[in-house]
DRENMI-614893 format. One record per atom (N, C-alpha, C): residue number from 1; residue in three letters; x, y, z. Coordinates in steps of 0.05 Angstrom, whole numbers, plus 5000, padded with zeros to 4 digits. Example, Ala and Ser with C-alpha at 12.3 -4.5 7.8 and 13.67 -1.06 7.14 Angstrom:
   seq   type      x      y      z
     1    Ala   5264   4886   5156
     1    Ala   5246   4910   5156
     1    Ala   5264   4934   5156
     2    Ser   5257   4955   5142
     2    Ser   5273   4979   5143
     2    Ser   5258   5001   5157
***
This chain:
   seq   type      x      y      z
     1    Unk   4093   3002   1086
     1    Unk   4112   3012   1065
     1    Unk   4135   2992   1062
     2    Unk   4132   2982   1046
     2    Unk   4159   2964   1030
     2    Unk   4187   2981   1042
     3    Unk   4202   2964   1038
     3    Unk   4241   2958   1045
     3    Unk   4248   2982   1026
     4    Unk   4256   3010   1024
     4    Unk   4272   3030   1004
     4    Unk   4249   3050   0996
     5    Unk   4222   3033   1002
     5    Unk   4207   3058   0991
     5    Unk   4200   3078   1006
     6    Unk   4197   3109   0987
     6    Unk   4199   3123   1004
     6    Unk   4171   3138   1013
     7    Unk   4175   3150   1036
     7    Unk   4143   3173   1042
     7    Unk   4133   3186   1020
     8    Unk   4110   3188   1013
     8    Unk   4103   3203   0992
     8    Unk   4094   3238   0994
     9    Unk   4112   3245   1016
     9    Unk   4119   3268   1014
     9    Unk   4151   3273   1010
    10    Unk   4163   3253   1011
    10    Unk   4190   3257   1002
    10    Unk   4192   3249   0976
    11    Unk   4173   3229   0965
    11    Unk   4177   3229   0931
    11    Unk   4160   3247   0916
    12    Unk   4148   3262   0930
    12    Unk   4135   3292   0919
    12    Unk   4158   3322   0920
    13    Unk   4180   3320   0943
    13    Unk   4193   3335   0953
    13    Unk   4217   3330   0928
    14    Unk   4221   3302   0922
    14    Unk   4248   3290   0902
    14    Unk   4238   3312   0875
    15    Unk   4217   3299   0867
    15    Unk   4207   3311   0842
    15    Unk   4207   3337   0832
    16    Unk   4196   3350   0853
    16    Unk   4205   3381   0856
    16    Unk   4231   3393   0853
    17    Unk   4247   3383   0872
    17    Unk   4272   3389   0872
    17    Unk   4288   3389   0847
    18    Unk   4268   3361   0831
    18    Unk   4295   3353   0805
    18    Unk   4281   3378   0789
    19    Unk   4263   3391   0779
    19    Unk   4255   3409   0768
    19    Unk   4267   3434   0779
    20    Unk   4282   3439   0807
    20    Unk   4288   3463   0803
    20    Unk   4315   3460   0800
    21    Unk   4324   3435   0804
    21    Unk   4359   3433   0787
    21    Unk   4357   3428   0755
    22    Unk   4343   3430   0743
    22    Unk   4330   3410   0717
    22    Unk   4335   3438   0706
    23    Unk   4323   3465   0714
    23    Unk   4309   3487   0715
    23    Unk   4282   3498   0704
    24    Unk   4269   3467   0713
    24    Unk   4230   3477   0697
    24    Unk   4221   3496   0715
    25    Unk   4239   3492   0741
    25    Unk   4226   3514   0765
    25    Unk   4251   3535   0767
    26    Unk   4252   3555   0750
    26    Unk   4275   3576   0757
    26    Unk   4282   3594   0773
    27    Unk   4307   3609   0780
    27    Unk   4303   3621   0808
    27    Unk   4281   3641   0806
    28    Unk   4270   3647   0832
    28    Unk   4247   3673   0835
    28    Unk   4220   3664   0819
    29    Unk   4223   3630   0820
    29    Unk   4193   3629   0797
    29    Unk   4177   3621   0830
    30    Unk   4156   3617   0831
    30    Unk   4140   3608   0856
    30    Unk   4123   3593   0846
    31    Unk   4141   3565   0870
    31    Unk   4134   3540   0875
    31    Unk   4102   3541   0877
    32    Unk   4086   3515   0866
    32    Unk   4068   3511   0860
    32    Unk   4052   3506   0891
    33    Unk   4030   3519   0887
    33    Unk   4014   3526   0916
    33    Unk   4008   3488   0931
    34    Unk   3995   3493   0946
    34    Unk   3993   3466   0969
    34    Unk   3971   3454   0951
    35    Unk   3944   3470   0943
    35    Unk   3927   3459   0924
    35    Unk   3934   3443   0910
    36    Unk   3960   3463   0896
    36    Unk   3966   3454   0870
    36    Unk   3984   3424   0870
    37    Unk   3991   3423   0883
    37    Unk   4016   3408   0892
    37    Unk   3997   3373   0897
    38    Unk   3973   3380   0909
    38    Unk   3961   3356   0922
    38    Unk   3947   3352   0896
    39    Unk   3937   3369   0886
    39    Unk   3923   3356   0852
    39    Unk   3944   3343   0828
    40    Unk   3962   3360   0829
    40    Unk   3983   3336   0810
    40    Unk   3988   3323   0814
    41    Unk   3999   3310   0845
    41    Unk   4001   3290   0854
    41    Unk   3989   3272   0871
    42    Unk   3964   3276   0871
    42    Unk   3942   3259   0885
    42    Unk   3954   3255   0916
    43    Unk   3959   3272   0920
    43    Unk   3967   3271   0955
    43    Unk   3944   3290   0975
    44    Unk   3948   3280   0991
    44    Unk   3937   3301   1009
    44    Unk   3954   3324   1024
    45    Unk   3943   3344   1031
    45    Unk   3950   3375   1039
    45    Unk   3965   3370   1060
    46    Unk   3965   3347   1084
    46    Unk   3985   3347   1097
    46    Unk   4014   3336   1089
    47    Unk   4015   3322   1071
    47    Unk   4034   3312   1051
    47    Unk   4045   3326   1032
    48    Unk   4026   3345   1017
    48    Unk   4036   3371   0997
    48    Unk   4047   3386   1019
    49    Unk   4041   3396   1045
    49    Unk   4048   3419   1055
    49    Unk   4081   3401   1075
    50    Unk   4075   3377   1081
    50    Unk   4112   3365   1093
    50    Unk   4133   3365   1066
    51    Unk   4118   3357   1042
    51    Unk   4139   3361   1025
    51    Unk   4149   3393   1018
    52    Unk   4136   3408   1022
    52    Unk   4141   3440   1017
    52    Unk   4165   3451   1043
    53    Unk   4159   3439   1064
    53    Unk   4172   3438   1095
    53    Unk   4211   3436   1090
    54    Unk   4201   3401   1067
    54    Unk   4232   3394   1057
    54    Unk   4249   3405   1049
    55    Unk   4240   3431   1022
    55    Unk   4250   3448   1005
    55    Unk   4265   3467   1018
    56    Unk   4245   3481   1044
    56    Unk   4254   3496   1046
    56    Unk   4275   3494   1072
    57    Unk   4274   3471   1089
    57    Unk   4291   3462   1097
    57    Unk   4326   3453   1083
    58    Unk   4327   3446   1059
    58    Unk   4347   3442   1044
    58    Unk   4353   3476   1031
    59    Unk   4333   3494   1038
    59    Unk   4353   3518   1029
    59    Unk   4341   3524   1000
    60    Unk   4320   3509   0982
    60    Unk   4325   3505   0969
    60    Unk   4287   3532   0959
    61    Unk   4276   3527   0970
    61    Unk   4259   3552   0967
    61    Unk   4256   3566   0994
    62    Unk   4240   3595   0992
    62    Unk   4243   3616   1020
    62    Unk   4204   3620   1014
    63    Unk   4196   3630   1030
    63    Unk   4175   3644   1040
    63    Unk   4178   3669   1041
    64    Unk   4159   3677   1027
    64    Unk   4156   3705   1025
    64    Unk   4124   3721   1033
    65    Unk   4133   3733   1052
    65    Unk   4100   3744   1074
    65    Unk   4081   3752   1050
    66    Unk   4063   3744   1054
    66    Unk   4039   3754   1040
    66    Unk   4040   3741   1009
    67    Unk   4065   3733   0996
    67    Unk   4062   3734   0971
    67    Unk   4069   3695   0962
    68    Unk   4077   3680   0972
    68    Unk   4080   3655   0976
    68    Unk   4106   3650   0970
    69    Unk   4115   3621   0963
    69    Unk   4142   3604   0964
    69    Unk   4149   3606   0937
    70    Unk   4176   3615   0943
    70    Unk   4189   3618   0918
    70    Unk   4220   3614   0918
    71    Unk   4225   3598   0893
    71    Unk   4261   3581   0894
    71    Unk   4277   3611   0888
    72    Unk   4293   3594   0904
    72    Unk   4321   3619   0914
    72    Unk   4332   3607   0894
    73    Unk   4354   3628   0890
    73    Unk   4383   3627   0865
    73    Unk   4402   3623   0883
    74    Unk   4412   3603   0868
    74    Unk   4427   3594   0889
    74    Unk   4466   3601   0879
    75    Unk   4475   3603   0890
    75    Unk   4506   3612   0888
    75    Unk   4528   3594   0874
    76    Unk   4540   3594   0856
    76    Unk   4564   3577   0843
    76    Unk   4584   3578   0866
    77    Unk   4584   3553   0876
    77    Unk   4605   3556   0899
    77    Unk   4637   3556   0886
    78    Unk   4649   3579   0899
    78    Unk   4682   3583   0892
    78    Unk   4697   3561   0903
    79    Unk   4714   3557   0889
    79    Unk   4737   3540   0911
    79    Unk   4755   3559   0929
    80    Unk   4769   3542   0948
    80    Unk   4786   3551   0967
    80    Unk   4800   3519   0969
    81    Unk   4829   3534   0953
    81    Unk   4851   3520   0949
    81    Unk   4862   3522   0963
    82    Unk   4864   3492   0982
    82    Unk   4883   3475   1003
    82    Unk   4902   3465   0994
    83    Unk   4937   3465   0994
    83    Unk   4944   3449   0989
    83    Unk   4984   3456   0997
    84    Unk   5008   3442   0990
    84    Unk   5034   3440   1010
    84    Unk   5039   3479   0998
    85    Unk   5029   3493   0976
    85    Unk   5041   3508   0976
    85    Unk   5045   3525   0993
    86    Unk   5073   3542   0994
    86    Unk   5083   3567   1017
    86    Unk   5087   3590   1004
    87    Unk   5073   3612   1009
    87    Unk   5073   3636   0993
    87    Unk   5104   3638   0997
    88    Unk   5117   3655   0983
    88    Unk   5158   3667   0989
    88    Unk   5145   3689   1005
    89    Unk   5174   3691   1025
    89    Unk   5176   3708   1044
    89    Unk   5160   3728   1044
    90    Unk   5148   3741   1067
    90    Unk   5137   3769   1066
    90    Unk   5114   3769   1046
    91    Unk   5099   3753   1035
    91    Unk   5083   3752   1012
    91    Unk   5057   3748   1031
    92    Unk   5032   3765   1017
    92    Unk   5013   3757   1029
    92    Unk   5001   3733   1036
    93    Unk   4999   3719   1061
    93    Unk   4998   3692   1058
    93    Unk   4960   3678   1054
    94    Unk   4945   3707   1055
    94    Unk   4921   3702   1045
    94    Unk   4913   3687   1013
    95    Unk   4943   3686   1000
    95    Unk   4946   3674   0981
    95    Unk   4935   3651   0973
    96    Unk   4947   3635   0998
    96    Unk   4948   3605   0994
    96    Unk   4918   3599   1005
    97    Unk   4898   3613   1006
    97    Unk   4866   3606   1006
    97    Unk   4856   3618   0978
    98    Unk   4871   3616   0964
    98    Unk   4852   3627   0939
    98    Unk   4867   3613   0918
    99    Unk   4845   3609   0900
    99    Unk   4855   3591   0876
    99    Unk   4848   3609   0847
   100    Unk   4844   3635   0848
   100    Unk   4850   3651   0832
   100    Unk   4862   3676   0831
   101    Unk   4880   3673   0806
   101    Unk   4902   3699   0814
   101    Unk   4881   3720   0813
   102    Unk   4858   3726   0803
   102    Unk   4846   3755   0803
   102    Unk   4830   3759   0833
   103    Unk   4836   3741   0847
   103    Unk   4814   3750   0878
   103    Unk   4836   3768   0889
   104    Unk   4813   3781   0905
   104    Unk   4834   3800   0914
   104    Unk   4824   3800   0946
   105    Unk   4844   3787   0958
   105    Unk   4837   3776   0992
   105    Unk   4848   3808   1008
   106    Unk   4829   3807   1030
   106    Unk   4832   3821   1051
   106    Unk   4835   3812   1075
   107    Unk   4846   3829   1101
   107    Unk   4829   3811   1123
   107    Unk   4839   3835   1145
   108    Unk   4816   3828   1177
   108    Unk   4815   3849   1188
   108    Unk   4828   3834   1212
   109    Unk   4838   3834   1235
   109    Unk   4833   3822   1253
   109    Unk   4839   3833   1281
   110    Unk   4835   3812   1305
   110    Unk   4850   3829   1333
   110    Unk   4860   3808   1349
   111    Unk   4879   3803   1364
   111    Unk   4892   3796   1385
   111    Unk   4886   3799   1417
   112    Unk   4881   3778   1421
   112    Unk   4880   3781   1460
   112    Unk   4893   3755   1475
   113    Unk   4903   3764   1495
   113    Unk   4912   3739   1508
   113    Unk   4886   3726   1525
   114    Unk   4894   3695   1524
   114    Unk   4862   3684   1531
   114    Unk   4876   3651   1546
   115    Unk   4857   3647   1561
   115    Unk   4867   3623   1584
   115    Unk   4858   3598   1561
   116    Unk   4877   3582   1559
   116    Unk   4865   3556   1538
   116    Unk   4843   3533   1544
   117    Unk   4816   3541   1535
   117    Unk   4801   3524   1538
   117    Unk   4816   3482   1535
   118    Unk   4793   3468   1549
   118    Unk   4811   3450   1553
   118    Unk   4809   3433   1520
   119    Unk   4798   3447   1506
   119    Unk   4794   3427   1470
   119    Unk   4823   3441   1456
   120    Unk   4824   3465   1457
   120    Unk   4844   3482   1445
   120    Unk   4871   3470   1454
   121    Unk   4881   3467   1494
   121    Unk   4897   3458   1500
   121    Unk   4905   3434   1490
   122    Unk   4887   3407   1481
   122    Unk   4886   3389   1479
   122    Unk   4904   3376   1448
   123    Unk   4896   3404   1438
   123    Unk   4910   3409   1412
   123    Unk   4930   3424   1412
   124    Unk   4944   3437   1426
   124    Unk   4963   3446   1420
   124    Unk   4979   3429   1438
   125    Unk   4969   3423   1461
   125    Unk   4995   3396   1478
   125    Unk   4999   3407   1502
   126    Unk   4978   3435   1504
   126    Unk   4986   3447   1528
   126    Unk   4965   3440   1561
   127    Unk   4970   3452   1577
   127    Unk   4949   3443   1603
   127    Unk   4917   3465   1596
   128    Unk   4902   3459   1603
   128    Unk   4871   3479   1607
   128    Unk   4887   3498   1626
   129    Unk   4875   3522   1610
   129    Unk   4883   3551   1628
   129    Unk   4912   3559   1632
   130    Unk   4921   3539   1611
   130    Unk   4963   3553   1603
   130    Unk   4947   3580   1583
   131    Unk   4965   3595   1577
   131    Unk   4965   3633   1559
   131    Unk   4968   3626   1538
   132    Unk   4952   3632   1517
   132    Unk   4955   3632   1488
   132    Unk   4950   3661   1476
   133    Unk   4946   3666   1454
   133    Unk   4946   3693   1438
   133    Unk   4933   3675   1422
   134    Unk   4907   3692   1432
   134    Unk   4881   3680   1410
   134    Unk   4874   3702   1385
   135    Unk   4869   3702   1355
   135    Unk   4866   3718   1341
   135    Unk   4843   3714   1334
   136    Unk   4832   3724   1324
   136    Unk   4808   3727   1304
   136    Unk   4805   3747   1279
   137    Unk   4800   3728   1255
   137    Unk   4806   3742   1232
   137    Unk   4777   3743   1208
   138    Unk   4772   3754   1206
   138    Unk   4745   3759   1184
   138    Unk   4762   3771   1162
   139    Unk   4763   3749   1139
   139    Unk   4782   3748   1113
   139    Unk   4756   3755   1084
   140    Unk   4763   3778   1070
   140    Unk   4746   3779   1051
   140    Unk   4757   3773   1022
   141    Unk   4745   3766   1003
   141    Unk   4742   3764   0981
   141    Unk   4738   3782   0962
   142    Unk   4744   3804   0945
   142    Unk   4735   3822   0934
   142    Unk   4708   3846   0947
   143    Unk   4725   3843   0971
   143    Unk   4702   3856   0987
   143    Unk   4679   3839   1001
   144    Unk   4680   3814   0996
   144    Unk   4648   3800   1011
   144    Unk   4665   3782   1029
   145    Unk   4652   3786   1048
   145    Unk   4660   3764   1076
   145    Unk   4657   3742   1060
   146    Unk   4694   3719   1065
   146    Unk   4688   3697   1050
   146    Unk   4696   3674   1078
   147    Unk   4708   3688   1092
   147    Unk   4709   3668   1125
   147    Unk   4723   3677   1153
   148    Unk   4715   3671   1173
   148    Unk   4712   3674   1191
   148    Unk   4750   3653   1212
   149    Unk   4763   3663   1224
   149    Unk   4786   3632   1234
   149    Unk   4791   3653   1255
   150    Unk   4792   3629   1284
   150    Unk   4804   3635   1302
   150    Unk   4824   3624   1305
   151    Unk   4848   3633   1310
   151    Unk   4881   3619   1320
   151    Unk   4888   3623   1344
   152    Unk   4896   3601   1357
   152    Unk   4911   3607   1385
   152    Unk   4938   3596   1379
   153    Unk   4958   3607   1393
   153    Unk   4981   3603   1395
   153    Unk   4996   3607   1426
   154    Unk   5002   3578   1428
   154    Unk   5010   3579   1460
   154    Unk   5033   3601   1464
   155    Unk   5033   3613   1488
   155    Unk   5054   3631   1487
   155    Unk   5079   3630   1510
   156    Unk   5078   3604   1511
   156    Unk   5103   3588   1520
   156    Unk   5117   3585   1496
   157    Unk   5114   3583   1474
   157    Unk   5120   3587   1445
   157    Unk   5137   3613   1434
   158    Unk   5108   3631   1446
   158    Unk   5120   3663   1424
   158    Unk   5119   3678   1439
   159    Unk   5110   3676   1466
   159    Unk   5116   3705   1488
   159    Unk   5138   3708   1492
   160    Unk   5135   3746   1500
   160    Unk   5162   3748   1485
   160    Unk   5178   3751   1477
   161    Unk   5170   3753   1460
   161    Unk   5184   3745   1415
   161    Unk   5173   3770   1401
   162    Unk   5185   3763   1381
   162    Unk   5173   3791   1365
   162    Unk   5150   3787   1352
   163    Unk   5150   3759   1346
   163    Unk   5115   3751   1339
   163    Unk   5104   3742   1357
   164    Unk   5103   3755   1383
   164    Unk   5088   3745   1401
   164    Unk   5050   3758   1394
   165    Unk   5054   3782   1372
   165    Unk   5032   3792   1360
   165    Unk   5019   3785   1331
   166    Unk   5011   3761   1320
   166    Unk   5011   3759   1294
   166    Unk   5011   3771   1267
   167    Unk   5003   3796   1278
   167    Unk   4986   3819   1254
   167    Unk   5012   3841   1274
   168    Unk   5034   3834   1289
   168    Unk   5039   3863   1293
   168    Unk   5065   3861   1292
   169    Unk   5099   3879   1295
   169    Unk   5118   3871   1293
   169    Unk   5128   3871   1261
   170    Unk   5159   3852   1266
   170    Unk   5175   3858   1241
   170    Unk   5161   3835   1220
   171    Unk   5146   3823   1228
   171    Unk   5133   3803   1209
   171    Unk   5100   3803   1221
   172    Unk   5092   3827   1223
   172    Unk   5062   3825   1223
   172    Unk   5049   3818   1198
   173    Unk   5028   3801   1201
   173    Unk   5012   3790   1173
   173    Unk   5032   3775   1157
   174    Unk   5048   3761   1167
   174    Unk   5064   3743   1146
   174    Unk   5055   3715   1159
   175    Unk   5060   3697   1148
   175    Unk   5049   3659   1156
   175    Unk   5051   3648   1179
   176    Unk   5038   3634   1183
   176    Unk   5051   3620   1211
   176    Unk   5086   3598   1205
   177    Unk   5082   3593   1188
   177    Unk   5118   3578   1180
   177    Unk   5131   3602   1181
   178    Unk   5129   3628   1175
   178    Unk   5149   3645   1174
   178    Unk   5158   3655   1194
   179    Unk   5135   3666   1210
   179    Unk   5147   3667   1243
   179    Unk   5152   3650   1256
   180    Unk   5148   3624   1258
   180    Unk   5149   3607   1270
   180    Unk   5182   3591   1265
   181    Unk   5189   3605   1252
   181    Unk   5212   3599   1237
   181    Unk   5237   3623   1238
   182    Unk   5226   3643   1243
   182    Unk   5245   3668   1256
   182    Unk   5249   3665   1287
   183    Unk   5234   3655   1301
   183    Unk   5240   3651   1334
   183    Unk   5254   3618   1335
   184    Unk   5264   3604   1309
   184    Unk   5272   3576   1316
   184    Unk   5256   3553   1318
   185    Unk   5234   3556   1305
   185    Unk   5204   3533   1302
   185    Unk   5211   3520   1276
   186    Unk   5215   3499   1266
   186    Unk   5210   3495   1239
   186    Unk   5192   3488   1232
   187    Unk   5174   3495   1227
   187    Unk   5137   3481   1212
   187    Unk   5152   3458   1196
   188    Unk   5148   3439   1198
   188    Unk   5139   3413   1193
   188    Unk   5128   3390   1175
   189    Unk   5100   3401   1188
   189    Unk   5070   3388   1176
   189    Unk   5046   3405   1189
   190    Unk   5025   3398   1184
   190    Unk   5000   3404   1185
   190    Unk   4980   3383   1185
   191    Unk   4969   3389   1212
   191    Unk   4946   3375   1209
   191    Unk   4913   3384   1204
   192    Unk   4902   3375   1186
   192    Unk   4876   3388   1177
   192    Unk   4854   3362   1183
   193    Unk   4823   3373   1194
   193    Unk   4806   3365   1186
   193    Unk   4781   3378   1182
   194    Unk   4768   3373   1170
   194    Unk   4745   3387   1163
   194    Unk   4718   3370   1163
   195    Unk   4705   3391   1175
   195    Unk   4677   3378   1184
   195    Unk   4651   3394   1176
   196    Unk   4626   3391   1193
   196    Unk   4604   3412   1181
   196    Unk   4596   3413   1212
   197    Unk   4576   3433   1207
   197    Unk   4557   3449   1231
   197    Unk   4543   3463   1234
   198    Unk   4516   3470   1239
   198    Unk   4507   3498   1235
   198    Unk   4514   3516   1251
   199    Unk   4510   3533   1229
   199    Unk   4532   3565   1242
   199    Unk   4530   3578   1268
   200    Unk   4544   3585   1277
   200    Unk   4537   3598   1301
   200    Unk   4528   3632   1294
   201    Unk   4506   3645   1311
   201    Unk   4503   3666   1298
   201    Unk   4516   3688   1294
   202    Unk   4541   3690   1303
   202    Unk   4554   3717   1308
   202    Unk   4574   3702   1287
   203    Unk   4582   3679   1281
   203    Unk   4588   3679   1254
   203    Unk   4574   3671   1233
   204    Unk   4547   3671   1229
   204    Unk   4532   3683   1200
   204    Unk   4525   3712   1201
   205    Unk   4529   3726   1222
   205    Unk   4529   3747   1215
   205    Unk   4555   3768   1199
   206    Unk   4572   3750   1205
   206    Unk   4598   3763   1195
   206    Unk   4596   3752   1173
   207    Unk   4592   3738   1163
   207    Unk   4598   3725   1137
   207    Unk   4569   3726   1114
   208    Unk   4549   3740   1127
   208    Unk   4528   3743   1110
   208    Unk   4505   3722   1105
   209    Unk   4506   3713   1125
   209    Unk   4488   3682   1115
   209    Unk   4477   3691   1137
   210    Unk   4437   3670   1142
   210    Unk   4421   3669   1163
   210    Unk   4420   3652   1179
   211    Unk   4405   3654   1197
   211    Unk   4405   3629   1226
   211    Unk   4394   3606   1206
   212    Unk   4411   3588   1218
   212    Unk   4402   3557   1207
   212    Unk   4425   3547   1180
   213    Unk   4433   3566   1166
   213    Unk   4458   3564   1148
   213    Unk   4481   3546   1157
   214    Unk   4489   3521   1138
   214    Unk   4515   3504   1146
   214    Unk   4539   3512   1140
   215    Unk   4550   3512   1162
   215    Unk   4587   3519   1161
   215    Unk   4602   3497   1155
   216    Unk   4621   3508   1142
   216    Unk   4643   3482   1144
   216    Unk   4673   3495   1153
   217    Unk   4673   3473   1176
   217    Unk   4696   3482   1193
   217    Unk   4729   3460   1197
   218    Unk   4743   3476   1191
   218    Unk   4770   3464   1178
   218    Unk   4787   3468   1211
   219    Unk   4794   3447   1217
   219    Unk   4813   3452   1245
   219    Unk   4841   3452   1244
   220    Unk   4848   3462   1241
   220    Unk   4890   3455   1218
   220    Unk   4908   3466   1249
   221    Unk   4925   3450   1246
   221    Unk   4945   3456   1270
   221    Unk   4968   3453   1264
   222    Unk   4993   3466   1265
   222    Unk   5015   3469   1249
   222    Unk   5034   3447   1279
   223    Unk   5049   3440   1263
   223    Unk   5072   3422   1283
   223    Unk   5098   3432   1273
   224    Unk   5121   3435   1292
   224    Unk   5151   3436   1293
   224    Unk   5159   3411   1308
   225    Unk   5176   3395   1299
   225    Unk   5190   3365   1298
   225    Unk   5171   3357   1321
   226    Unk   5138   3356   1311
   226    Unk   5124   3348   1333
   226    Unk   5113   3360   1353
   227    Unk   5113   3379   1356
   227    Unk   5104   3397   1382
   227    Unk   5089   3423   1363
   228    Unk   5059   3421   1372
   228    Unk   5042   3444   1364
   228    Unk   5050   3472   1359
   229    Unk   5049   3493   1345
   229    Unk   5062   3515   1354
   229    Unk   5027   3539   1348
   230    Unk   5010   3519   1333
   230    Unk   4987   3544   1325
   230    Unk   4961   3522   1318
   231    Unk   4943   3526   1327
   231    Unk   4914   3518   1318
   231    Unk   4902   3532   1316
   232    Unk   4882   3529   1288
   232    Unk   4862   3548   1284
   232    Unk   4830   3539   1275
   233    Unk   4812   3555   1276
   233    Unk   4795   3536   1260
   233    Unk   4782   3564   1245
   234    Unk   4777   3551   1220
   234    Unk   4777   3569   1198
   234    Unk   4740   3556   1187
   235    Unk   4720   3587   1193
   235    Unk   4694   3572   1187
   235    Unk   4685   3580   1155
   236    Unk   4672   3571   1135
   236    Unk   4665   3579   1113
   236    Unk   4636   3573   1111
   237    Unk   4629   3586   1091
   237    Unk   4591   3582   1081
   237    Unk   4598   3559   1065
   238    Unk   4577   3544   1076
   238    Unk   4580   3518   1058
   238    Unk   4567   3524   1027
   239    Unk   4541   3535   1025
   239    Unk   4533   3547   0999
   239    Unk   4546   3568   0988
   240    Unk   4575   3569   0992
   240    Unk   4582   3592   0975
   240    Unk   4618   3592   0968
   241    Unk   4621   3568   0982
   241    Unk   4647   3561   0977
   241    Unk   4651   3519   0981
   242    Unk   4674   3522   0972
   242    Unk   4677   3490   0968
   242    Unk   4706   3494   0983
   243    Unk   4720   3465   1000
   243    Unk   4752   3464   1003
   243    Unk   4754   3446   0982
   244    Unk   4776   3450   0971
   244    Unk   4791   3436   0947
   244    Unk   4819   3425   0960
   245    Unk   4821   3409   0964
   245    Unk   4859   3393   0959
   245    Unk   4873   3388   0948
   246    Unk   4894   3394   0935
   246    Unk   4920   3385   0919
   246    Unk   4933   3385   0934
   247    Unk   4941   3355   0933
   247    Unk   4966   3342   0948
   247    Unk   4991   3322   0926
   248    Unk   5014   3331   0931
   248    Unk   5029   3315   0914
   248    Unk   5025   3288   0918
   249    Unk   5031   3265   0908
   249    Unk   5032   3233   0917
   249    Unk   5057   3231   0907
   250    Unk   5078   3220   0929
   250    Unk   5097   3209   0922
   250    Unk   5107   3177   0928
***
């Protein structure tokens, strides 16, 4: 095989695919059988059946018992607007993940104190096995699980304090700058990065997606004149949401 060219089950798998983004193949129509597949394209059945392998590996058709392969509909991914804004005081701060005024954000969550693994410590600046107040929050969207974020917050920080509870007290459910900023923290900056992974199962199950589904996971850690005060990592469905950034340039 020549320098760029490709397997001819992946240029049987290309072809396909551009027809079901094209839409000659529409959702719920069923993909053309292994027969069929090796007679249009003069391939053989183990080649029709690796390129069928591809599709549904990319998510892009499902198997259905008894009745055969057929393209999934696939989701208009929403955004989730990243960017310097700060909701005003006391304002829901589920705000600033949504980039439309009509969503209407929820979120459930709980609190426990937990010994700092040594990745978490690492990020906040603290030792492995110093006390944090780890949260966990399952945040919805008009009612549909739209993501999954765990926060720790060292509690050499906020033990204590009246936000030593995030969700509890005279500023339960308000920002991390806002409490962080009632006990004498001044938030700063932020650091964010974002990456991918497949999901872990106990979060596709919260969020509605199946085993094998890609996450995208955002690690953001708030700073006061340099010194960590909160990390979190916030997971999303990669097929069903996008991160977006607006950042000023000055």
């Amino acid at each position: 095989m020549a320098f760029g060219e490709q397997p001819a089950y992946l240029r049987v798998a290309s072809d396909l695919r551009q027809k079901i983004t094209d839409g000659a193949l529409p959702p719920h129509t069923r993909l053309p059988s292994q027969a069929r597949i090796r007679e249009e394209y003069g391939v053989s059945d183990t080649v029709a059946l690796e390129a069928r392998k591809v599709l549904m590996a990319e998510g892009l058709v499902e198997g259905r018992s008894g009745s055969g392969t057929y393209v999934k509909e696939r989701p208009v991914p929403r955004r989730i607007a990243r960017s310097g804004y700060r909701p005003p005081a006391g304002a829901n701060p589920f705000r600033q993940e949504q980039s439309e005024d009509s969503a209407r954000g929820t979120w459930e969550s709980s609190s426990e104190q937990d010994a700092a693994a040594a990745d978490i410590a690492a990020r906040l600046g603290i030792e492995p096995g110093d006390r944090v107040m780890r949260t966990r929050y399952l945040f919805r969207d008009g009612g549909e699980p739209m993501m999954v974020s765990t926060s720790w917050e060292p509690l050499a920080v906020t033990g204590r304090t009246p936000v030593m509870l995030p969700e509890e007290g005279p500023l339960g459910g308000c920002g991390v700058v806002e409490r962080m900023a009632a006990i004498g923290f001044v938030v700063d900056n932020v650091l964010e990065e974002v990456g991918a992974r497949r999901g872990l199962a106990e979060e596709l199950m919260e969020l509605g997606g199946v085993p094998g589904h890609v996450v995208m996971v955002l690690e953001r850690t708030y700073y006061a004149s340099g010194r960590p005060v909160e990390t979190a990592d916030v997971v999303v469905p990669a097929d069903r949401y996008r991160i977006a950034y607006h950042l000023s340039v000055k």
